[in-house]
C-alpha positions as CSV (number, residue, x, y, z in Angstrom):
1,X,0.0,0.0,0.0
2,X,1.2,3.8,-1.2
3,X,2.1,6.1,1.5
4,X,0.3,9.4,1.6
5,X,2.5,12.0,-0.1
6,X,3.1,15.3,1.2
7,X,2.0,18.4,0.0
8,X,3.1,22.4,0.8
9,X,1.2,25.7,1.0
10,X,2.8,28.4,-0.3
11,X,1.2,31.7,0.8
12,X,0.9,34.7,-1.9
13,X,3.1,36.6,0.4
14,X,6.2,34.4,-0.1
15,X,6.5,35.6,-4.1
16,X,7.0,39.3,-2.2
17,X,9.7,38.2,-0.3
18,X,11.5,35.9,-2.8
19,X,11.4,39.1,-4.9
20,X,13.0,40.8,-2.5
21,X,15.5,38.2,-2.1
22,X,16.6,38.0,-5.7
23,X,17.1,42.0,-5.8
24,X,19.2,41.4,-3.2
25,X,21.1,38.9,-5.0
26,X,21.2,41.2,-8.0
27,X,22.9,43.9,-5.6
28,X,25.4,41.4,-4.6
29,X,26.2,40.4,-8.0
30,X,26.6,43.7,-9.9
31,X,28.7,45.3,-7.0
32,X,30.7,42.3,-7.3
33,X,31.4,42.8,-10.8
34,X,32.0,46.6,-10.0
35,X,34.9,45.3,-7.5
36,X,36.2,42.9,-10.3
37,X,36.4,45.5,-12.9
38,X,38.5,47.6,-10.4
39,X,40.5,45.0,-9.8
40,X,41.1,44.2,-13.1
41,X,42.5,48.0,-13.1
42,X,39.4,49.9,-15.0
43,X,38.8,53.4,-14.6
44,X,37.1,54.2,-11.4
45,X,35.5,56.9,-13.5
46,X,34.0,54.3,-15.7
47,X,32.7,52.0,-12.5
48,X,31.7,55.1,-10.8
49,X,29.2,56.3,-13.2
50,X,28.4,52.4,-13.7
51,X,27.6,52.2,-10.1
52,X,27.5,55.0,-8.3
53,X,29.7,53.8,-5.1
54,X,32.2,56.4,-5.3
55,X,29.1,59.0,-5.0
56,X,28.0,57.0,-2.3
57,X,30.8,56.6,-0.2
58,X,31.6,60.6,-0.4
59,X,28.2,61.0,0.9
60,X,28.5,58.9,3.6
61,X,32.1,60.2,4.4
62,X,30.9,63.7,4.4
63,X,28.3,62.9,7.5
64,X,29.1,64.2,10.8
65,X,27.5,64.5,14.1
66,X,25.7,67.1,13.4
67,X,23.5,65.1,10.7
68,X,22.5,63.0,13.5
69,X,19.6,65.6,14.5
70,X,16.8,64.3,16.7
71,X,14.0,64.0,13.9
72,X,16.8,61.8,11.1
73,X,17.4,59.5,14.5
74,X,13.9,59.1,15.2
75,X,13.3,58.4,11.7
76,X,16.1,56.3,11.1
77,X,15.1,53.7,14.2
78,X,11.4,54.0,12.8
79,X,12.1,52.9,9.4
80,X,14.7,50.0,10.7
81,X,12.0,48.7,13.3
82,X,9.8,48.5,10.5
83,X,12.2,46.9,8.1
84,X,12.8,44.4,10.9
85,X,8.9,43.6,11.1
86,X,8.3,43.7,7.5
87,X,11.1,40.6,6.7
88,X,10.6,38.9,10.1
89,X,7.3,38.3,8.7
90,X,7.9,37.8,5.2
91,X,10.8,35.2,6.0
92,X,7.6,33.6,8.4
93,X,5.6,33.0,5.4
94,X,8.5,31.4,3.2
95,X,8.5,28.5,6.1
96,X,6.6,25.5,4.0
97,X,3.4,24.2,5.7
98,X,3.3,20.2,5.0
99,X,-0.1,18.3,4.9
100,X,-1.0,14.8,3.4
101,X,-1.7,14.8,-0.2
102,X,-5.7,12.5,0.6
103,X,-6.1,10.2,-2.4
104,X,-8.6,7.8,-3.4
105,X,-8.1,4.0,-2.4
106,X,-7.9,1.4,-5.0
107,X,-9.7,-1.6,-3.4
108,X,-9.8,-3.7,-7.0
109,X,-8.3,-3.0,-10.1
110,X,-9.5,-4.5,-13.2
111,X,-9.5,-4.9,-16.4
112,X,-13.2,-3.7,-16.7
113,X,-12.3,-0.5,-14.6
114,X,-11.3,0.0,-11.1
115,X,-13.0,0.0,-7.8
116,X,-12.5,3.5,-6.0
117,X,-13.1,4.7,-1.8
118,X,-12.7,8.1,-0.8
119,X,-10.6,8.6,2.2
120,X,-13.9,10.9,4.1
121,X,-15.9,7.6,3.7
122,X,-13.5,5.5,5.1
123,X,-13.5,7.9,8.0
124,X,-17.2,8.0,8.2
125,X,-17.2,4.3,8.8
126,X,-14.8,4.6,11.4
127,X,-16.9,7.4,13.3
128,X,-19.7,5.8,13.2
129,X,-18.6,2.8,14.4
130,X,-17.4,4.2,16.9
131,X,-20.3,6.5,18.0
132,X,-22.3,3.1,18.4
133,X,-19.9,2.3,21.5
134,X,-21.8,3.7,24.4
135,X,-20.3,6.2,26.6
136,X,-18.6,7.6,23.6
137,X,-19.9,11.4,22.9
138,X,-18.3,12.5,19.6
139,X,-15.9,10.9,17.6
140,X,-13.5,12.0,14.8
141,X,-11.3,10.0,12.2
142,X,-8.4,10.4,10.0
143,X,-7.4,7.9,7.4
144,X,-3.5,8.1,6.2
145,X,-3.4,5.1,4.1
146,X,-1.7,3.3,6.6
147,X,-4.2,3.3,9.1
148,X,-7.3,5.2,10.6
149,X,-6.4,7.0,13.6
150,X,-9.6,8.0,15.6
151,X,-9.8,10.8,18.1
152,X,-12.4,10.1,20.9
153,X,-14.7,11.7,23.7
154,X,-16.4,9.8,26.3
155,X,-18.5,10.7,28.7
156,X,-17.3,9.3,32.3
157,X,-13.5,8.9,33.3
158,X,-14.4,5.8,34.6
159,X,-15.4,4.2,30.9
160,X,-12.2,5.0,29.2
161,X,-10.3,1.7,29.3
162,X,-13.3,-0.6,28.2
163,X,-14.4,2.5,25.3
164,X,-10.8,2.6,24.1
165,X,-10.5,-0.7,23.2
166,X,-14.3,-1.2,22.6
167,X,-14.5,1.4,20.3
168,X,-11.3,-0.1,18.5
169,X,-12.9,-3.2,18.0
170,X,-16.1,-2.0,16.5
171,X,-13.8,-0.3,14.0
172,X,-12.0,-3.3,12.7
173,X,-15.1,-5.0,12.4
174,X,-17.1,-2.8,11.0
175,X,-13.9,-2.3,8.3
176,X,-14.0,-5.9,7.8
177,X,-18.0,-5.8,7.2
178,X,-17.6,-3.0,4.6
179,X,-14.7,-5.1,2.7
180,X,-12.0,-2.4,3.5
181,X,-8.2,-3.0,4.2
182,X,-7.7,-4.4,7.9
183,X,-5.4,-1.2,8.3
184,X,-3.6,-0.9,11.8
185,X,-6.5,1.0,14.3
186,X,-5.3,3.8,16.6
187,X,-7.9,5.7,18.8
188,X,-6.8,8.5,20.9
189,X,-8.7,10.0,23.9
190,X,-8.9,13.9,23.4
191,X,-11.0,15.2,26.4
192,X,-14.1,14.3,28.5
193,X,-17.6,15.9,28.6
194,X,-17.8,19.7,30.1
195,X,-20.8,17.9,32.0
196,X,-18.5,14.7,33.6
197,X,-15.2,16.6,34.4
198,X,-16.5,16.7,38.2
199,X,-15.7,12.7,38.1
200,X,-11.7,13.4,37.5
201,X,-11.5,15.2,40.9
């Protein structure tokens, strides 16, 4: 049996950032060449009108405390902060999101055509089946191709062993009844009803 394959979401965002990113690169890459043409010994006139850096680095020379007024600082440490945000958030959104690629499972293939489930009924059986065990208040299932993992309520603390494995059972069977794959059965306990929780204490 296949293994589920995983699948990313990409958010619309990322394109801004990767855009961004290759700018960047194209910074890095043209002033690069500007530093290999001057060492190759071409005119810094030529690079510097190419460029600019020569313009730019008198600029910057030419700066001196008195630049530094109250209003550029304040200005300065707004737009930074906001830089900081603004990339912090756009490198958040190139972190890829997995999930499970859901397929269709092939119970018989032939040569007249091909017998088809879809993975939401395979999960309906399982919930059901296990909404028929009593004591169990909502039930909800998730097949992965390997097996059907089932996340349970129940209603009293004190019917959790015999549901667990009740409820496992009538899965299985009810798999077997419906002429599914006898796939591995996991059920998980995810909470208790608001009404019961008095019993835990």
């Amino acid at each position: 049996m296949f293994r589920q394959r995983l699948r990313a979401r990409s958010s619309p965002l990322a394109y801004l950032g990767r855009a961004l990113l290759v700018l960047a690169c194209l910074a890095l890459v043209w002033y690069g060449l500007m530093l290999l043409l001057l060492a190759l010994k071409f005119s810094p006139e030529t690079v510097n009108t190419l460029s600019g850096y020569r313009d730019a680095y008198d600029y910057l020379a030419a700066l001196d405390e008195e630049d530094a007024t109250g209003q550029v600082r304040l200005i300065a440490g707004l737009a930074g902060l906001a830089s900081f945000f603004l990339f912090a958030f756009l490198a958040w959104k190139e972190v890829p999101r997995p999930y499970l690629a859901r397929s269709e499972l092939v119970l018989a293939d032939e040569p007249r055509g091909v017998v088809t489930v879809e993975p939401r009924a395979i999960e309906r059986v399982a919930e059901s089946a296990a909404l028929e065990q009593q004591g169990v208040s909502s039930a909800t299932a998730r097949f992965g191709s390997d097996d059907v993992a089932i996340d349970v309520e129940v209603r009293r603390a004190r019917e959790v062993a015999g549901a667990l494995r009740a409820v496992q059972a009538r899965v299985r069977e009810a798999l077997r009844r419906h002429g599914l794959p006898a796939v591995p059965v996991n059920v998980t306990l995810t909470g208790f009803d608001r009404k019961q929780r008095r019993e835990l204490a």
